[in-house]
N, C-alpha and C positions, 0 to 999 in steps of 0.2 A: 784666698791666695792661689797661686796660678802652680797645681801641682806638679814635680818634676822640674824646677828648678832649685838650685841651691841657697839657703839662707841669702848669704853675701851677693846673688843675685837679687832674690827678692826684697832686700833691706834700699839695693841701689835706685831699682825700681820706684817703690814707695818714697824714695829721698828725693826721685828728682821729680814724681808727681807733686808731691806737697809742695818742693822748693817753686816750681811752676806756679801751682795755686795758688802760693802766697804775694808769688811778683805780679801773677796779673791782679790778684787781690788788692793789694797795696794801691798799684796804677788806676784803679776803682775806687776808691777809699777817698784817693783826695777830690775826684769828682762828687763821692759823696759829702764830704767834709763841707766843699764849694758850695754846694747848692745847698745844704744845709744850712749853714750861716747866710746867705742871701737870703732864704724866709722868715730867717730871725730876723734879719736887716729889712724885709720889706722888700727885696731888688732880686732881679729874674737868675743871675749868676751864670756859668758857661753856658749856653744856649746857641750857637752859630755852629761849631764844628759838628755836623752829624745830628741827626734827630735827637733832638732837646739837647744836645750837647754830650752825645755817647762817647765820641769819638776824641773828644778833649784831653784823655790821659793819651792818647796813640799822640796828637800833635806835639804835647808835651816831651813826650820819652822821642821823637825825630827832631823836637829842636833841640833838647839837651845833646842829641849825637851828633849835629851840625854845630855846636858852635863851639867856637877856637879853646884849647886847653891852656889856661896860662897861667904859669908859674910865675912867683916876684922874685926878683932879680937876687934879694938876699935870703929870700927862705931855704931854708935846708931839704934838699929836694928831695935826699931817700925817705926822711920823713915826709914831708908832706904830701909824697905819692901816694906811700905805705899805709896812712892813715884812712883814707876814705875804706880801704878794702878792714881795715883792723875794724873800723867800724862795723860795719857792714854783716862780718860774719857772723859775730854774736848773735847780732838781732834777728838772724834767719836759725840761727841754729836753737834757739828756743824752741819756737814748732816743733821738732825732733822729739822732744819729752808730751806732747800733748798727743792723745787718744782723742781723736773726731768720732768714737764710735767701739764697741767691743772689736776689740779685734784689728780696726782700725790704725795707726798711726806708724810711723816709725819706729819708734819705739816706746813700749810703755815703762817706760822704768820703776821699780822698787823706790825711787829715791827723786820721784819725777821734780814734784813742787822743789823739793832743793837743788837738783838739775839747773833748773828755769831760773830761778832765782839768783843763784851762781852764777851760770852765763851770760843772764841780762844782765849784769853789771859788770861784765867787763866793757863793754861799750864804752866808759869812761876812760880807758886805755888810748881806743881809737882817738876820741874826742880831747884827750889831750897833746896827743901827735899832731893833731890836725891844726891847732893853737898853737903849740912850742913849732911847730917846722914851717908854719906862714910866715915867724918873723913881724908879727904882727901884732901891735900894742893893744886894741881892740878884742883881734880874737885869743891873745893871752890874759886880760881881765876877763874874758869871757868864760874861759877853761878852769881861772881860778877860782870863779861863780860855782863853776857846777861840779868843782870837785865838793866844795862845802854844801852846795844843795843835793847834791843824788847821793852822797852819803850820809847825809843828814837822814833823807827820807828814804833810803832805803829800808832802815833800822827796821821803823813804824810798819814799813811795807811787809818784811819778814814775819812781824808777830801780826800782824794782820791776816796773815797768810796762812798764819800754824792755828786761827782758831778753827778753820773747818780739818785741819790736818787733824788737830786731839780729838774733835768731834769723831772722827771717823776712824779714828785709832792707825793711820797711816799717812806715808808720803807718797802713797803710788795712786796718781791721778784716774784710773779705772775704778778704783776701791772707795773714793772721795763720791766718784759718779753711784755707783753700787749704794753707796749708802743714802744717799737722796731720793734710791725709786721710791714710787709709791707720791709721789708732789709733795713731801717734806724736803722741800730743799733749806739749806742751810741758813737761806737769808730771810725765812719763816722758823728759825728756831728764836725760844722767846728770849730777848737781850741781848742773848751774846752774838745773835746772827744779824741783828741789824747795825749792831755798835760795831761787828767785825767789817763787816761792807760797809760801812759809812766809812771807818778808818781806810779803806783801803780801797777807795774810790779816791780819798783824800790824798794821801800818800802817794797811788798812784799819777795821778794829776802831779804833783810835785816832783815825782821821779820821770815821769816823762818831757819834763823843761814845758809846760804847755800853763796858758795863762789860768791865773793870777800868779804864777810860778814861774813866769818865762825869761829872768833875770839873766841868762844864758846870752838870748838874742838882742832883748830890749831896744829894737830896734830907733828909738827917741836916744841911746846914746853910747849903744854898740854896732849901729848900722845894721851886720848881720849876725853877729859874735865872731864864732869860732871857723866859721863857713865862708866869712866874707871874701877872704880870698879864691877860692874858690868856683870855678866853672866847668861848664859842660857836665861830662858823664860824671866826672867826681863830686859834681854837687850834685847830681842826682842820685847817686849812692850815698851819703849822706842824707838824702831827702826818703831813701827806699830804706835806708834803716831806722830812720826815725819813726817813721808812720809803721815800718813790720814790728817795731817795738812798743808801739801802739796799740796797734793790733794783737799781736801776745799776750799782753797783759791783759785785753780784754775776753782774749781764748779762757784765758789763766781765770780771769776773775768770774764766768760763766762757768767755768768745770767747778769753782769750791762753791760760791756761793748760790749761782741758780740752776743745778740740778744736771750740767754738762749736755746730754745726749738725751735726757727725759724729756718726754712727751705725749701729747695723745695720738694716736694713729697706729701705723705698723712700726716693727723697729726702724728697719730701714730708712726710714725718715728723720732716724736722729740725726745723723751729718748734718741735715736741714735745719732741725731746732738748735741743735751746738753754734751754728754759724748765724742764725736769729739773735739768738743771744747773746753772742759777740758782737753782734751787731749793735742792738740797743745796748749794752757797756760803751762799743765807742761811741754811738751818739749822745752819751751821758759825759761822757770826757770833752767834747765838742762843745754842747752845751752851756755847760761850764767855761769851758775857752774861751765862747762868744758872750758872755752874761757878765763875768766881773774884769775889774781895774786889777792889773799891776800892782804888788804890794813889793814894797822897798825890801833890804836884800834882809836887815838886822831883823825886821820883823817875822821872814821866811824862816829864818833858823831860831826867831824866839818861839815859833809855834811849833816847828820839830820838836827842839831838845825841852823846852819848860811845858810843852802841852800832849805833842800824840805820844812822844817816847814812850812819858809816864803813863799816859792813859792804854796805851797798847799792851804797856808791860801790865800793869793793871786789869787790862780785859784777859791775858793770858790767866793770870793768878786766880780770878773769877772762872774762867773753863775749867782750870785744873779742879778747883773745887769741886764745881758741878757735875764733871765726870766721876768724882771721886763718890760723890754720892748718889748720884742716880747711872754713871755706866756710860759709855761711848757710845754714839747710836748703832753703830755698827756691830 
């Protein structure tokens, strides 16, 4: 910390470095995503703008500011303004709970993982504004998709979430990290750390609208969903929230289950292993994206409510046990 300045100086500071990080992060992200799925596919992917293709998020983020903003003629326009930004904010304001490092983050909260959790789903807020105010039959079956899918799977996503929280006997994501030194991380404890990450690679794939999950866009017979109206900067805010929420959850899923900021070397190298690790989570989300089929909408929410619900409320009932008899690691 830079000493001699005031908290609410230094709070602002760290808020607008992260919020930086994460935009130019994000604009890298889908250059990663692109080239990723092209080696699945066999084909070379962005490659022309800038050496092997660096410079492809820069072209992307100047055409979305060049081209024309246009509203339909019947959508309700304080909504449909209002909406890209309602989106938008959730999805950055997650980071704010996440610790890059001791000491690290904007804020470490007592109550982080419920924080995160809380705010990433208000984003369904934004995403229905963005539906009801298009005036758009398309992106209103789209909105009423994903109010039944991201509430569906959020559920699974929560108790997914609370196995590495009972493990460690808290909700404050430094304390989760604390308890994995030493290379016992979470998703090397035996049963309930691979059932908890399997759940919750699952779940998250389904909360983030990303395929075989992606009933939202489905673009064979919503065109684009909830977005279709939409252009220029507001669809790329839309675009920047989606992928930061992306990205979150793979912060999020690297602090509980693999170990957050541990590693071998000096500390100060944790920054670098924290964002590894978020890294291989989202290209495990990716993967997935590019590997399966589209499954219809009834069989989405048969495997929420008749499969993880029970099976996550289930794996919770099994922690409690286990802690009860052998002790929280922490």
């Amino acid at each position: 910390m830079i000493a001699g300045l005031p908290p609410i100086v230094l709070s602002a500071i760290m808020s607008s470095v992260v919020l930086g990080f994460v935009v130019g992060l994000v604009a890298y992200t889908t250059l990663l995503e692109r080239k990723f799925a092209a080696r699945m596919q066999s084909r070379v992917g962005p490659y022309r703008v800038g050496p092997h293709g660096l410079f492809q998020p820069i072209a992307d983020g100047l055409k979305l500011l060049l081209k024309e903003d246009l509203i339909p003629a019947a959508a309700d326009r304080t909504v449909f303004n209002l909406a890209p930004v309602v989106f938008v904010v959730p999805c950055l304001m997650i980071f704010a709970s996440i610790p890059f490092a001791p000491g690290i983050g904007v804020a470490d909260l007592n109550i982080g993982v419920l924080f995160f959790l809380a705010v990433s789903s208000m984003e369904i807020v934004g995403l229905f504004m963005a539906g009801w105010g298009s005036n758009n039959k398309y992106a209103l079956i789209s909105v009423m998709r994903a109010v039944n899918q991201i509430i569906s799977y959020d559920l699974p996503l929560v108790m997914a979430a609370m196995v590495p929280v009972m493990l460690a006997g808290s909700l404050k994501l430094s304390d989760i990290a604390k308890a994995q030194e030493g290379g016992f991380w979470f998703i090397f404890y035996p049963v309930l750390g691979q059932l908890g990450f399997l759940a919750f690679m699952i779940a998250g794939v389904a909360a983030e609208n990303r395929t075989p999950f992606d009933i939202l866009e489905a673009e064979s017979e919503l065109v684009a969903g909830f977005r279709v109206e939409y252009s220029g900067m507001k669809f790329g805010l839309i675009q920047l929230g989606e992928y930061a929420h992306v990205l979150g959850t793979s912060f999020l899923g690297a602090s509980l289950f693999l170990g957050a900021w541990a590693g071998p070397g000096p500390v100060w190298l944790g920054p670098l292993w924290l964002f590894i690790k978020a890294m291989v989570m989202f290209l495990l989300f990716t993967w997935v994206r590019w590997s399966f089929l589209r499954i219809k909408v009834d069989q989405i929410l048969a495997v929420s409510w008749e499969l993880m619900l029970p099976l996550t409320l289930g794996l919770l009932i099994l922690t409690s046990i286990v802690i009860v008899m052998r002790g929280p690691v922490a």
